[in-house]
Backbone as XML, in Angstrom:
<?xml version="1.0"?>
<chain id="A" units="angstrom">
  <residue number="1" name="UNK">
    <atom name="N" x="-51.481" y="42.522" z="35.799"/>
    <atom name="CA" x="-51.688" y="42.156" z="34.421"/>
    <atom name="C" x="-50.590" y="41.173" z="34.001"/>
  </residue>
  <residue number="2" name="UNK">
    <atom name="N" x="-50.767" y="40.158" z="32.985"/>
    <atom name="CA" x="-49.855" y="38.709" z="33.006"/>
    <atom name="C" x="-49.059" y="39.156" z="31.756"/>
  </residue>
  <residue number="3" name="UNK">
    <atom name="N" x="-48.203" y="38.895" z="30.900"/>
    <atom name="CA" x="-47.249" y="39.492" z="30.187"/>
    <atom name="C" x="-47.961" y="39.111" z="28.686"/>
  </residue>
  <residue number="4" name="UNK">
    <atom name="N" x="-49.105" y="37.521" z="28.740"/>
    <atom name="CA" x="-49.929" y="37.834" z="27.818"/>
    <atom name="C" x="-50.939" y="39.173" z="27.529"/>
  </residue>
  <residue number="5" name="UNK">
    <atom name="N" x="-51.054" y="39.507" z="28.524"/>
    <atom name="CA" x="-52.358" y="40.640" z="28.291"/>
    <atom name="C" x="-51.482" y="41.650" z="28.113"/>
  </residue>
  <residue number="6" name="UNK">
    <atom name="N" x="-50.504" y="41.783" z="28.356"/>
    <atom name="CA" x="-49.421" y="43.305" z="28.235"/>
    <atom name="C" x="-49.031" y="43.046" z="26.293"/>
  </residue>
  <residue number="7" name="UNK">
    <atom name="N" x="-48.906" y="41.746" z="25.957"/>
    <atom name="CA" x="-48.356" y="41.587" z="24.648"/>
    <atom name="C" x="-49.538" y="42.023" z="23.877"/>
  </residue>
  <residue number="8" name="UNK">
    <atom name="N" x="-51.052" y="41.479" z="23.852"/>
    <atom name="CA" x="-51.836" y="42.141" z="23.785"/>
    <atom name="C" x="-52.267" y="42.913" z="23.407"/>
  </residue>
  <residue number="9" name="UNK">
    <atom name="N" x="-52.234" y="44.043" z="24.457"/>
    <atom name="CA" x="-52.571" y="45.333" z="24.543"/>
    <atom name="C" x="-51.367" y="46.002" z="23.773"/>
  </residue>
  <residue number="10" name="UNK">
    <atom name="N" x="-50.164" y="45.540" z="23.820"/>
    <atom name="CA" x="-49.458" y="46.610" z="22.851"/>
    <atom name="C" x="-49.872" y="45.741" z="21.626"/>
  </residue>
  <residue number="11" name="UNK">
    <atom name="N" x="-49.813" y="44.951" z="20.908"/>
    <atom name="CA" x="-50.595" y="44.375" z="19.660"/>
    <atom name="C" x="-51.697" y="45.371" z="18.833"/>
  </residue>
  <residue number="12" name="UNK">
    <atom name="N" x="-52.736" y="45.734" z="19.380"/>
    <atom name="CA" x="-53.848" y="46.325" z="19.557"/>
    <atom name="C" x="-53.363" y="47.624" z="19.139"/>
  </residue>
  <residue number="13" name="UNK">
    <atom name="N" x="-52.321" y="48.092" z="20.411"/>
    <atom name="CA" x="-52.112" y="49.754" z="20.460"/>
    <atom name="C" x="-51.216" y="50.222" z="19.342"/>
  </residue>
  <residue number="14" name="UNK">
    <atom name="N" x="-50.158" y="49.151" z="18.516"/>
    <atom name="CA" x="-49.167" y="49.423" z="18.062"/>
    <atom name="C" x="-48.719" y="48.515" z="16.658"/>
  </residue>
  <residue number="15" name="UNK">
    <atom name="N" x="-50.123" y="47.880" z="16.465"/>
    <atom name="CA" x="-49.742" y="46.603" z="15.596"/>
    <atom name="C" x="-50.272" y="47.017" z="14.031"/>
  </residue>
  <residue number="16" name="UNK">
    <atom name="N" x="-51.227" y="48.027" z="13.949"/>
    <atom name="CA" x="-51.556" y="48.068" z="12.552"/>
    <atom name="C" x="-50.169" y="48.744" z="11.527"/>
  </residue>
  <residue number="17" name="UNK">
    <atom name="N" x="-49.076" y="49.080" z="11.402"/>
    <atom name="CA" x="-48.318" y="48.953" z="10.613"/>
    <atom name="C" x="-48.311" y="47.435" z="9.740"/>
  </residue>
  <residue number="18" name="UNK">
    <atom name="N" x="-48.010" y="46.782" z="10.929"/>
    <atom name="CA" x="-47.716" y="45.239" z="10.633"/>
    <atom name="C" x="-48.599" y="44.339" z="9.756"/>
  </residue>
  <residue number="19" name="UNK">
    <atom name="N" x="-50.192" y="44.997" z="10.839"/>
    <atom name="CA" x="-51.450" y="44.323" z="9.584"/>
    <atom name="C" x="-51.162" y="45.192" z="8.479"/>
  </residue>
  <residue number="20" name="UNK">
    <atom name="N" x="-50.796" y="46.104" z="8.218"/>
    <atom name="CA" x="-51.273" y="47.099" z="7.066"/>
    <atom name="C" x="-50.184" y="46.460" z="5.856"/>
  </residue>
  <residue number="21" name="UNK">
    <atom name="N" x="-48.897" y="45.885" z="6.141"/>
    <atom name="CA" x="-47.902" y="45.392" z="5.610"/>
    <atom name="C" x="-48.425" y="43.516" z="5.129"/>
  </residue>
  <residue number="22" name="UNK">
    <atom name="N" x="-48.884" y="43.097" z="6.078"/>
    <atom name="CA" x="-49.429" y="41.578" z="5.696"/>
    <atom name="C" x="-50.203" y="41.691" z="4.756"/>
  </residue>
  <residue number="23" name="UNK">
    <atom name="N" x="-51.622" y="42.576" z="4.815"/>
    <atom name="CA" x="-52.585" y="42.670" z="3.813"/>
    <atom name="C" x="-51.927" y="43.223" z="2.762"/>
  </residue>
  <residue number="24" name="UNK">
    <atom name="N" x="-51.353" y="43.999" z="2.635"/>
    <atom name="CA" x="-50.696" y="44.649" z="1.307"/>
    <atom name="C" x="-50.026" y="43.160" z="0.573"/>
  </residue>
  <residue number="25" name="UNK">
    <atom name="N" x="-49.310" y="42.489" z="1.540"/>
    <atom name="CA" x="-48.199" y="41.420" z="0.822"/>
    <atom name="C" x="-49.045" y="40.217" z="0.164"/>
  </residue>
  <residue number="26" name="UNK">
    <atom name="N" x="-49.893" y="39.843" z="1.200"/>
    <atom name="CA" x="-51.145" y="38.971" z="0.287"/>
    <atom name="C" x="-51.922" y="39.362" z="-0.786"/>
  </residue>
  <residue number="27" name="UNK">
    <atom name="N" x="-52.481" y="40.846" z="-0.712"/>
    <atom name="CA" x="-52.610" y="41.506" z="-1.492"/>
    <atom name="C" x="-52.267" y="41.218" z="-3.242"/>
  </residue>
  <residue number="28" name="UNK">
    <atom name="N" x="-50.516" y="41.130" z="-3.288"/>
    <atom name="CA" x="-49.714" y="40.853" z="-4.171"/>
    <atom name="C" x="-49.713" y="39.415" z="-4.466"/>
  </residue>
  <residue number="29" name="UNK">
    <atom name="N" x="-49.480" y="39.032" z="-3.400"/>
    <atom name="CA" x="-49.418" y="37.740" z="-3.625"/>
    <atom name="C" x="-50.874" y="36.734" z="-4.669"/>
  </residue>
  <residue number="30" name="UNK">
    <atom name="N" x="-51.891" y="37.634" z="-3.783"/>
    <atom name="CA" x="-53.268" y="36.647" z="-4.326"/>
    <atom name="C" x="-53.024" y="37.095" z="-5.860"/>
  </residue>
  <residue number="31" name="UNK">
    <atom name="N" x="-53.011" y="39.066" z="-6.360"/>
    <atom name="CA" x="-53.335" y="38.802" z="-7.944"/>
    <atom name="C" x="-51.780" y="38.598" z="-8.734"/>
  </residue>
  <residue number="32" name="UNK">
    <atom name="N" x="-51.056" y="38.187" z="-8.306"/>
    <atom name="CA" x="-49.874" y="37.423" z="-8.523"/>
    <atom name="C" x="-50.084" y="36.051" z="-9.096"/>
  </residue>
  <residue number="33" name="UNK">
    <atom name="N" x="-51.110" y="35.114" z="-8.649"/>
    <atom name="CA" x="-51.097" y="33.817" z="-8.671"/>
    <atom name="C" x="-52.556" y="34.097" z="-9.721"/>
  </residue>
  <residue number="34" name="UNK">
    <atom name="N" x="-53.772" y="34.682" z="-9.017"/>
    <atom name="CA" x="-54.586" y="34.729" z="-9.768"/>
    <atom name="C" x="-54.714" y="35.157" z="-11.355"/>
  </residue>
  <residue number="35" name="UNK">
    <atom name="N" x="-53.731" y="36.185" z="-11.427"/>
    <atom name="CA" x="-53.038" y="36.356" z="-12.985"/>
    <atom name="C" x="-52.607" y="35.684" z="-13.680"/>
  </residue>
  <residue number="36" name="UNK">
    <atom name="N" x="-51.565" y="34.675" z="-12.861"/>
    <atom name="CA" x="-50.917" y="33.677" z="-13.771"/>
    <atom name="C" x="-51.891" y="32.343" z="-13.721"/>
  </residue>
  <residue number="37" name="UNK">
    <atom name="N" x="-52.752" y="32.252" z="-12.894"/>
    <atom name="CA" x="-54.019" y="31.146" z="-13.397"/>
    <atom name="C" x="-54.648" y="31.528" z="-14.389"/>
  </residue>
  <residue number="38" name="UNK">
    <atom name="N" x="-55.271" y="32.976" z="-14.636"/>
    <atom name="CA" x="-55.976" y="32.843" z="-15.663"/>
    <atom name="C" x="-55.028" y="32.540" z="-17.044"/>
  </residue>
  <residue number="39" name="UNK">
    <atom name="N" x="-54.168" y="33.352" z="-16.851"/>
    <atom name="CA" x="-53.168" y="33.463" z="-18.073"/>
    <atom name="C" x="-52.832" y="31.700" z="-18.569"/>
  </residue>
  <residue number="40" name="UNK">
    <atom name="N" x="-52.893" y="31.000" z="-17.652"/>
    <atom name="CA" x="-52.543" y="29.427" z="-17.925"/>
    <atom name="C" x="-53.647" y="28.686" z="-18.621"/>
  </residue>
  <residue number="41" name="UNK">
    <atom name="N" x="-54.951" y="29.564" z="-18.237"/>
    <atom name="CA" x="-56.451" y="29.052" z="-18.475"/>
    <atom name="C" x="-57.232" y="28.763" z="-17.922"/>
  </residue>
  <residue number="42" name="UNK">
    <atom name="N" x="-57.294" y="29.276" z="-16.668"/>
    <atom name="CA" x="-57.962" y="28.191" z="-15.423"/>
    <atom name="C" x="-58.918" y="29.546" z="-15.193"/>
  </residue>
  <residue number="43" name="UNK">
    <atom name="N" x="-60.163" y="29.279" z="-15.047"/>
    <atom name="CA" x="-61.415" y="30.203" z="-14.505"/>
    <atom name="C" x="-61.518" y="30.416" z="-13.298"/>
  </residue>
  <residue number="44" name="UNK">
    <atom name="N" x="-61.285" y="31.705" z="-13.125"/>
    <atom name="CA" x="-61.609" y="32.622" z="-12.024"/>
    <atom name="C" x="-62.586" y="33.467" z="-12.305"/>
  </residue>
  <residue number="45" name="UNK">
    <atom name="N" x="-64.086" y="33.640" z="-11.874"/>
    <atom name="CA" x="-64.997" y="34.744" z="-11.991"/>
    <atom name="C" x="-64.356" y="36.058" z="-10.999"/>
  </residue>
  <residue number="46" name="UNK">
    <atom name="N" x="-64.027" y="35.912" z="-9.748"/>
    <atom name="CA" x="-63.632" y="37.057" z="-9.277"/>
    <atom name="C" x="-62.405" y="36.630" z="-8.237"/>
  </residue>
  <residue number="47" name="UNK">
    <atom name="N" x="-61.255" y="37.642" z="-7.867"/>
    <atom name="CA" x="-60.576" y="37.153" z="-7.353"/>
    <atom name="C" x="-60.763" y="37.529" z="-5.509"/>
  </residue>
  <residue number="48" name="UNK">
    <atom name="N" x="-60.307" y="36.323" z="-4.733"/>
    <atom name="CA" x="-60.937" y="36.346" z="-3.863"/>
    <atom name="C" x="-60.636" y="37.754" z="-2.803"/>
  </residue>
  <residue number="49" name="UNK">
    <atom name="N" x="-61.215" y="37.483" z="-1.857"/>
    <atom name="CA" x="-61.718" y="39.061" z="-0.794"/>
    <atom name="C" x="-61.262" y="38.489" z="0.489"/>
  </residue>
  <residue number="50" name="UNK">
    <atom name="N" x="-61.083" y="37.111" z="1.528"/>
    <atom name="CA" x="-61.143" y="36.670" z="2.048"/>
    <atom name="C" x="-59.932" y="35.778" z="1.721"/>
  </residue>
  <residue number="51" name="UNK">
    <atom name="N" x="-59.752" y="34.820" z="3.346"/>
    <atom name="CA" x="-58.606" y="33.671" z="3.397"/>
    <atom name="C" x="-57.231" y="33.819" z="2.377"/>
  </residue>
  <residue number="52" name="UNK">
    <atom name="N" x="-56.873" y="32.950" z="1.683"/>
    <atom name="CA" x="-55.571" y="33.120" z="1.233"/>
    <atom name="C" x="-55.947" y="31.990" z="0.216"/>
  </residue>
  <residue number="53" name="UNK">
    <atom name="N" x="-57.196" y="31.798" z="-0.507"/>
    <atom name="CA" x="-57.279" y="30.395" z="-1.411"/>
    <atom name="C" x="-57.891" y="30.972" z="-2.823"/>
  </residue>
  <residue number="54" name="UNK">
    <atom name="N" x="-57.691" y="30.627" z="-3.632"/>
    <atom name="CA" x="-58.127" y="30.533" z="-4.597"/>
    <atom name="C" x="-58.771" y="29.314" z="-5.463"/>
  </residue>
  <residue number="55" name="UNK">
    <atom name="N" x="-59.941" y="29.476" z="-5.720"/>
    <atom name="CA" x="-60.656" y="28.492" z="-6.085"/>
    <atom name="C" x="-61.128" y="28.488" z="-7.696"/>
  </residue>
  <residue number="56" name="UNK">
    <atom name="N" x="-60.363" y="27.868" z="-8.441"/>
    <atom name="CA" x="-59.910" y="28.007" z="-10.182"/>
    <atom name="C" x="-60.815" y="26.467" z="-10.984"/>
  </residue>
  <residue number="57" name="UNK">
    <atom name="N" x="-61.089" y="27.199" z="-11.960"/>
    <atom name="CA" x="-62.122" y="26.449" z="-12.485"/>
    <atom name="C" x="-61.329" y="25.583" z="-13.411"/>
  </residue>
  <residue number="58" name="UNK">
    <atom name="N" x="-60.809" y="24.505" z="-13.015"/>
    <atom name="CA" x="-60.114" y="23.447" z="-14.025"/>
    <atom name="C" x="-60.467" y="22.560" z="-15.130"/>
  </residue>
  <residue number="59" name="UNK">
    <atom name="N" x="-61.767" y="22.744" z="-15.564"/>
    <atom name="CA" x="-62.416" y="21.399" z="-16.332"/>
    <atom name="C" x="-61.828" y="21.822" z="-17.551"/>
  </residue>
  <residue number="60" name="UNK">
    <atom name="N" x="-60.912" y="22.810" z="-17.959"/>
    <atom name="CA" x="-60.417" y="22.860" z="-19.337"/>
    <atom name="C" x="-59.620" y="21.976" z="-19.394"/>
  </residue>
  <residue number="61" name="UNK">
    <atom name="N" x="-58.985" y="21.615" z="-18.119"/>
    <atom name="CA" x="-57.499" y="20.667" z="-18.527"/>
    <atom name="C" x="-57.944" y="19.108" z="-18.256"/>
  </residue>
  <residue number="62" name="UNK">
    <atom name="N" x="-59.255" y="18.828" z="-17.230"/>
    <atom name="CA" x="-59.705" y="17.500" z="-16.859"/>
    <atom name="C" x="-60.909" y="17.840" z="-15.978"/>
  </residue>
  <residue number="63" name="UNK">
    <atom name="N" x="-61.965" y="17.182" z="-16.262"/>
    <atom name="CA" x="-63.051" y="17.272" z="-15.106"/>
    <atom name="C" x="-62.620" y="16.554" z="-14.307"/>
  </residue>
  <residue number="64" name="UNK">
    <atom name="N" x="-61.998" y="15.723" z="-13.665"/>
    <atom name="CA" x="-62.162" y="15.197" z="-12.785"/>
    <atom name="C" x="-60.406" y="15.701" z="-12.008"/>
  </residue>
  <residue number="65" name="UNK">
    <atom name="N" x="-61.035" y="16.567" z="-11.011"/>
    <atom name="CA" x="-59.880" y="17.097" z="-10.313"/>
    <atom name="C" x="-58.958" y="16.278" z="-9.481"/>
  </residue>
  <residue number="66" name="UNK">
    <atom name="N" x="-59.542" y="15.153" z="-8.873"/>
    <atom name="CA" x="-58.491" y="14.143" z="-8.381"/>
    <atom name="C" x="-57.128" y="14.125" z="-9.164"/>
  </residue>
  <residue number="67" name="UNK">
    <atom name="N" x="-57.567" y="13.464" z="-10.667"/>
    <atom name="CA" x="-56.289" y="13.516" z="-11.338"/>
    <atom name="C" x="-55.894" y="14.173" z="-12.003"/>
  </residue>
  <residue number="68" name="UNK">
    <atom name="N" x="-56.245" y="15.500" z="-11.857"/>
    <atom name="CA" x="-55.567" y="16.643" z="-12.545"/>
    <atom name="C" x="-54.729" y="17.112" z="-11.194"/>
  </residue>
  <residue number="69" name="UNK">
    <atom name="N" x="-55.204" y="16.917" z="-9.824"/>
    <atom name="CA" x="-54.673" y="17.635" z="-8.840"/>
    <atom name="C" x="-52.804" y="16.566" z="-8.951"/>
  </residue>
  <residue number="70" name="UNK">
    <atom name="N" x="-53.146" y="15.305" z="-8.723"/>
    <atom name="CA" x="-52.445" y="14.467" z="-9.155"/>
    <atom name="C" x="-51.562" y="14.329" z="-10.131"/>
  </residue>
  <residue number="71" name="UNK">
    <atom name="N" x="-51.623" y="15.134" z="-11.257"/>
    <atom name="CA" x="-50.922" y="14.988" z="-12.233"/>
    <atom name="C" x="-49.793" y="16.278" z="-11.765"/>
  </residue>
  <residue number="72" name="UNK">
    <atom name="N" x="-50.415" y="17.329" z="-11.568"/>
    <atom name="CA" x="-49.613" y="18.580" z="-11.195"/>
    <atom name="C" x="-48.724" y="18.140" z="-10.439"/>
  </residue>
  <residue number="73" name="UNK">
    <atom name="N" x="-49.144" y="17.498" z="-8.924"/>
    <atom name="CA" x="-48.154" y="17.132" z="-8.181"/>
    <atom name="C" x="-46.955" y="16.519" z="-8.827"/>
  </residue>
  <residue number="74" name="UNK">
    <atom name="N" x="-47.475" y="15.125" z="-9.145"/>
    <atom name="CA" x="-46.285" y="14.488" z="-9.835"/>
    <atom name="C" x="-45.078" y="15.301" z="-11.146"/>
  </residue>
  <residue number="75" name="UNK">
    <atom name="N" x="-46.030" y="15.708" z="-12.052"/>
    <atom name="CA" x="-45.234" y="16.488" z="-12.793"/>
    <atom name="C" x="-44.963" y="17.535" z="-12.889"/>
  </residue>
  <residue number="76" name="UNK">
    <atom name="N" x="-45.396" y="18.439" z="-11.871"/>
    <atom name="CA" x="-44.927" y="19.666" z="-11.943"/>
    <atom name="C" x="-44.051" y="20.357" z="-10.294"/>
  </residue>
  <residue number="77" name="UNK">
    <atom name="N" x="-44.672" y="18.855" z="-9.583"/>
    <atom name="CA" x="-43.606" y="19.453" z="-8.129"/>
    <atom name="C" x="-44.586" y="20.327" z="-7.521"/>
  </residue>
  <residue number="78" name="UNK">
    <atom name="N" x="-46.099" y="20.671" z="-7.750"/>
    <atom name="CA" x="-46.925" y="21.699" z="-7.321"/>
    <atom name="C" x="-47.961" y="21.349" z="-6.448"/>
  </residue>
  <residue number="79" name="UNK">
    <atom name="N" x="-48.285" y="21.154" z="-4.942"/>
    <atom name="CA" x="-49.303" y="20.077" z="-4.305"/>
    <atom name="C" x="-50.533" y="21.492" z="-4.665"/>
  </residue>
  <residue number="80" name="UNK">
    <atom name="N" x="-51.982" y="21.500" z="-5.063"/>
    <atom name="CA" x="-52.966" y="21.510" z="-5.022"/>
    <atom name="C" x="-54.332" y="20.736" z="-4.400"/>
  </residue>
  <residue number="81" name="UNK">
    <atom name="N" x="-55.252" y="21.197" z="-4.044"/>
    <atom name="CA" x="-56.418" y="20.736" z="-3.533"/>
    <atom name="C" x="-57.440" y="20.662" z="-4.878"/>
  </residue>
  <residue number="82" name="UNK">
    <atom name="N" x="-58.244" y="19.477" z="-4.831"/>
    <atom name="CA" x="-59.074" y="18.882" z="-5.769"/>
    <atom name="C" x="-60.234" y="19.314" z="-5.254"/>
  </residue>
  <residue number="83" name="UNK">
    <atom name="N" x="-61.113" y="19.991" z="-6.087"/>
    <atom name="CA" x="-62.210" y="20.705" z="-5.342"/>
    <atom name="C" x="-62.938" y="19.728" z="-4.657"/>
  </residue>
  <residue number="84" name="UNK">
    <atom name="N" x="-63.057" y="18.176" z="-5.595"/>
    <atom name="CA" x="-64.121" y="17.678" z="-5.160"/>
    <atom name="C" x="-63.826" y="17.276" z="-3.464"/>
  </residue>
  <residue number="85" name="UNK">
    <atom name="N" x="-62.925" y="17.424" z="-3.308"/>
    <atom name="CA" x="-62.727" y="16.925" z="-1.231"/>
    <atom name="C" x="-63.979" y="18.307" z="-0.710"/>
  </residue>
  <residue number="86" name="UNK">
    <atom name="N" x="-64.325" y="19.459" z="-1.742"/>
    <atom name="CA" x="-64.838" y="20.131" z="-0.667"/>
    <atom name="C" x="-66.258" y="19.640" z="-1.047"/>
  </residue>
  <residue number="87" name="UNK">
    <atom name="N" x="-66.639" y="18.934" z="-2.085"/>
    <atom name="CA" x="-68.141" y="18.518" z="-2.128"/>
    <atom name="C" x="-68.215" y="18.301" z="-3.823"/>
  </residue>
  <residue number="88" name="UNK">
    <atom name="N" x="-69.456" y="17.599" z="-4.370"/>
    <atom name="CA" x="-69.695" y="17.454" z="-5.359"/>
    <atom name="C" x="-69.714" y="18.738" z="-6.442"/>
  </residue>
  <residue number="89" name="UNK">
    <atom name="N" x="-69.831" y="19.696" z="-5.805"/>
    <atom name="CA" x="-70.112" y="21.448" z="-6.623"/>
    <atom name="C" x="-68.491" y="21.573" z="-6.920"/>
  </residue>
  <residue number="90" name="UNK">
    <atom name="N" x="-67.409" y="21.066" z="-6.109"/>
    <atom name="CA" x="-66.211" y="21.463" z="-6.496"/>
    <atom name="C" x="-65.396" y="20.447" z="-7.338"/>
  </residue>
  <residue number="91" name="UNK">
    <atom name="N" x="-66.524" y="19.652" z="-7.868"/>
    <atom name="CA" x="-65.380" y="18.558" z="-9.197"/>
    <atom name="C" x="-65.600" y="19.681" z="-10.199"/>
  </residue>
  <residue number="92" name="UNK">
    <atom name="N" x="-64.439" y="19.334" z="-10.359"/>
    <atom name="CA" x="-63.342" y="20.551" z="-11.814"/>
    <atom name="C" x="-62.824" y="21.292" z="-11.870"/>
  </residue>
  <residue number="93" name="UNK">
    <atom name="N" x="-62.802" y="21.497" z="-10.178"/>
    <atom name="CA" x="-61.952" y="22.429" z="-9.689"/>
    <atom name="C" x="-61.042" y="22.504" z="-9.069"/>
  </residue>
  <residue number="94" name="UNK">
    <atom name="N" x="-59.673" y="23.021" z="-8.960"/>
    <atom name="CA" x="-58.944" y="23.286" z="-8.247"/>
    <atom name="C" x="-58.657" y="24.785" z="-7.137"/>
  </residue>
  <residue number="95" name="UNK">
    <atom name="N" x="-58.056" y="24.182" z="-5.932"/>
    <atom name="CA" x="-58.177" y="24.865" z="-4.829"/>
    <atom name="C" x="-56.161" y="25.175" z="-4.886"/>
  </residue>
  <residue number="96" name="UNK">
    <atom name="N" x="-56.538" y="26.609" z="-4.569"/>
    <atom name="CA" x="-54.708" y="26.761" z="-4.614"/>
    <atom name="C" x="-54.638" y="28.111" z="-3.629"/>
  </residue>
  <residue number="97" name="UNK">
    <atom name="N" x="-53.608" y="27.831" z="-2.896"/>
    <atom name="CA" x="-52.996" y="28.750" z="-1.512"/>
    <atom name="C" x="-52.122" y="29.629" z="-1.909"/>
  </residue>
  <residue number="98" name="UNK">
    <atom name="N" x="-52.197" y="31.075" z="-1.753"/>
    <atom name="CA" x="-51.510" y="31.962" z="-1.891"/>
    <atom name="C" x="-50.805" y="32.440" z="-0.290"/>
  </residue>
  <residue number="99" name="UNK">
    <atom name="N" x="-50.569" y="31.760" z="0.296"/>
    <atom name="CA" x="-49.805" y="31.954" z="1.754"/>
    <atom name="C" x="-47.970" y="31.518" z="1.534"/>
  </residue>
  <residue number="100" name="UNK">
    <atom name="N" x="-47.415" y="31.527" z="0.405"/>
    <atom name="CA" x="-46.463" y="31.836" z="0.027"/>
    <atom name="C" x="-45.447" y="33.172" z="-0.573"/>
  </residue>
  <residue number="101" name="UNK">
    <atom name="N" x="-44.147" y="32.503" z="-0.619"/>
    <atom name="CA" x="-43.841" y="34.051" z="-1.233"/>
    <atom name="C" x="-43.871" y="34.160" z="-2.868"/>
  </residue>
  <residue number="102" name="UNK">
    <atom name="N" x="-43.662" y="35.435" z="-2.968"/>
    <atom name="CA" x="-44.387" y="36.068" z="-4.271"/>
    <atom name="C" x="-43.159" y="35.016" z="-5.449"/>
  </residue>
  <residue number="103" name="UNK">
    <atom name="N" x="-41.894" y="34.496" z="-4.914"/>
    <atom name="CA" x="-41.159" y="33.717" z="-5.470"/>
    <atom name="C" x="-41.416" y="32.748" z="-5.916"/>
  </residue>
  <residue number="104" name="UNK">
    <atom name="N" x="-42.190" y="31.860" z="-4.760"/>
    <atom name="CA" x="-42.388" y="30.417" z="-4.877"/>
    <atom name="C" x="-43.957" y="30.332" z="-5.589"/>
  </residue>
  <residue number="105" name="UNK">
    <atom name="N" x="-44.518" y="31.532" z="-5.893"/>
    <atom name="CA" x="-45.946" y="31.479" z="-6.413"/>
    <atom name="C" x="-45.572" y="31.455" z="-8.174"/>
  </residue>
  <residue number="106" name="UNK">
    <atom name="N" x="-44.550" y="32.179" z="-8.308"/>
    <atom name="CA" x="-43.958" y="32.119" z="-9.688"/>
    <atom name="C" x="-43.192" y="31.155" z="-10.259"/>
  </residue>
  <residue number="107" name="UNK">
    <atom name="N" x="-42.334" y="30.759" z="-9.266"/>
    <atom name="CA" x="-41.727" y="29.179" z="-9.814"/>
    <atom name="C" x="-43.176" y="27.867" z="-9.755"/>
  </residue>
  <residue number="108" name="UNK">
    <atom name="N" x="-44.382" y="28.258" z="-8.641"/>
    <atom name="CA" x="-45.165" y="27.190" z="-9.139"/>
    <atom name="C" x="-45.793" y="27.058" z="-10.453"/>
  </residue>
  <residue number="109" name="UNK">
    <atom name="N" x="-46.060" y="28.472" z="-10.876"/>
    <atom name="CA" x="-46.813" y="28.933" z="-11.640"/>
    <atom name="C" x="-46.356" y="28.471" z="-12.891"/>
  </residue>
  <residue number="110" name="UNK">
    <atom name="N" x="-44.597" y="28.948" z="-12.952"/>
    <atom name="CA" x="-43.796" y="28.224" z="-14.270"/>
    <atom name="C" x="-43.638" y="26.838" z="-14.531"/>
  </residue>
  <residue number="111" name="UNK">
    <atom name="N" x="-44.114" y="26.196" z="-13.315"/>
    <atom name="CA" x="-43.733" y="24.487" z="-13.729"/>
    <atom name="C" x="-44.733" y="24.059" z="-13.882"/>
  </residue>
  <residue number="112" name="UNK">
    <atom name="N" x="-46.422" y="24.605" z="-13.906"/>
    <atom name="CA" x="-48.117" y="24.070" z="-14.481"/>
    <atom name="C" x="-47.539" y="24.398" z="-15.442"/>
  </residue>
  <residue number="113" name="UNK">
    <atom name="N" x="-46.864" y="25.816" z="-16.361"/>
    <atom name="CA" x="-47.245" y="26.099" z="-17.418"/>
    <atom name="C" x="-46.606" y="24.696" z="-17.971"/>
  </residue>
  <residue number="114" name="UNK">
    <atom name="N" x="-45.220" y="24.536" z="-17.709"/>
    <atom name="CA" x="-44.521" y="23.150" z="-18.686"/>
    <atom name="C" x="-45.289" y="22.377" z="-18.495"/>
  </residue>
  <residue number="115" name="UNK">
    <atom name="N" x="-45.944" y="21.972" z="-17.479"/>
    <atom name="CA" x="-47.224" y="20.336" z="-17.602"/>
    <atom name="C" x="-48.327" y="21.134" z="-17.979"/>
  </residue>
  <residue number="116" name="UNK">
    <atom name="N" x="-49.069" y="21.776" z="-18.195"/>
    <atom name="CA" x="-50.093" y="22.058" z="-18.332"/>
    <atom name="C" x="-50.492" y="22.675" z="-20.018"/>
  </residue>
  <residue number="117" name="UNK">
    <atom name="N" x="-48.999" y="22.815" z="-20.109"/>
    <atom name="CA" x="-48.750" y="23.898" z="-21.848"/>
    <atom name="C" x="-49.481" y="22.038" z="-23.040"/>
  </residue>
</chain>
């Protein structure tokens, strides 16, 4: 057996603490961010179940997500995804990653509110 298949097999045999600790931390993390989106104004029907993204309904602040994604960056130091890169159904929306820490989700969160207030 090659020292991949030994890493593996203990993975498998010995690893759900570890998942049980990741999911918990994303966990936090997703209604961490998803809280402070709605609280900012941004539409969420449900918060997500899957991946690490959140997909927030922006047309309160600009329909056209290019330059709202754009504006954040520049003035708030915050990179976001513009829905419309994922298709015409996602102009007005913004796409935002919770694969950070619960720190840096709160300092992003505080610098939309100053551009976004």
């Amino acid at each position: 057996m090659t020292a991949h298949s030994l890493a593996g097999l203990a993975a498998l045999a010995e690893g759900e603490p570890t998942v049980a600790a990741m999911r918990s931390a994303y966990a936090r993390r997703r209604d961490l961010l998803v809280a402070g989106l709605r609280g900012l104004g941004f539409g969420i029907e449900a918060a997500p179940r899957g991946a690490f993204y959140v997909l927030a309904d922006a047309r309160r602040f600009d329909a056209d997500s290019r330059r709202l994604a754009s504006r954040i960056l520049e003035q708030a130091h915050v990179a976001v995804t513009p829905g419309i890169d994922f298709g015409a159904a996602g102009e007005g929306f913004l796409r935002f990653c919770y694969a950070n820490s619960e720190q840096a989700i709160g300092e992003a969160l505080a610098r939309m509110r100053r551009v976004l207030a």
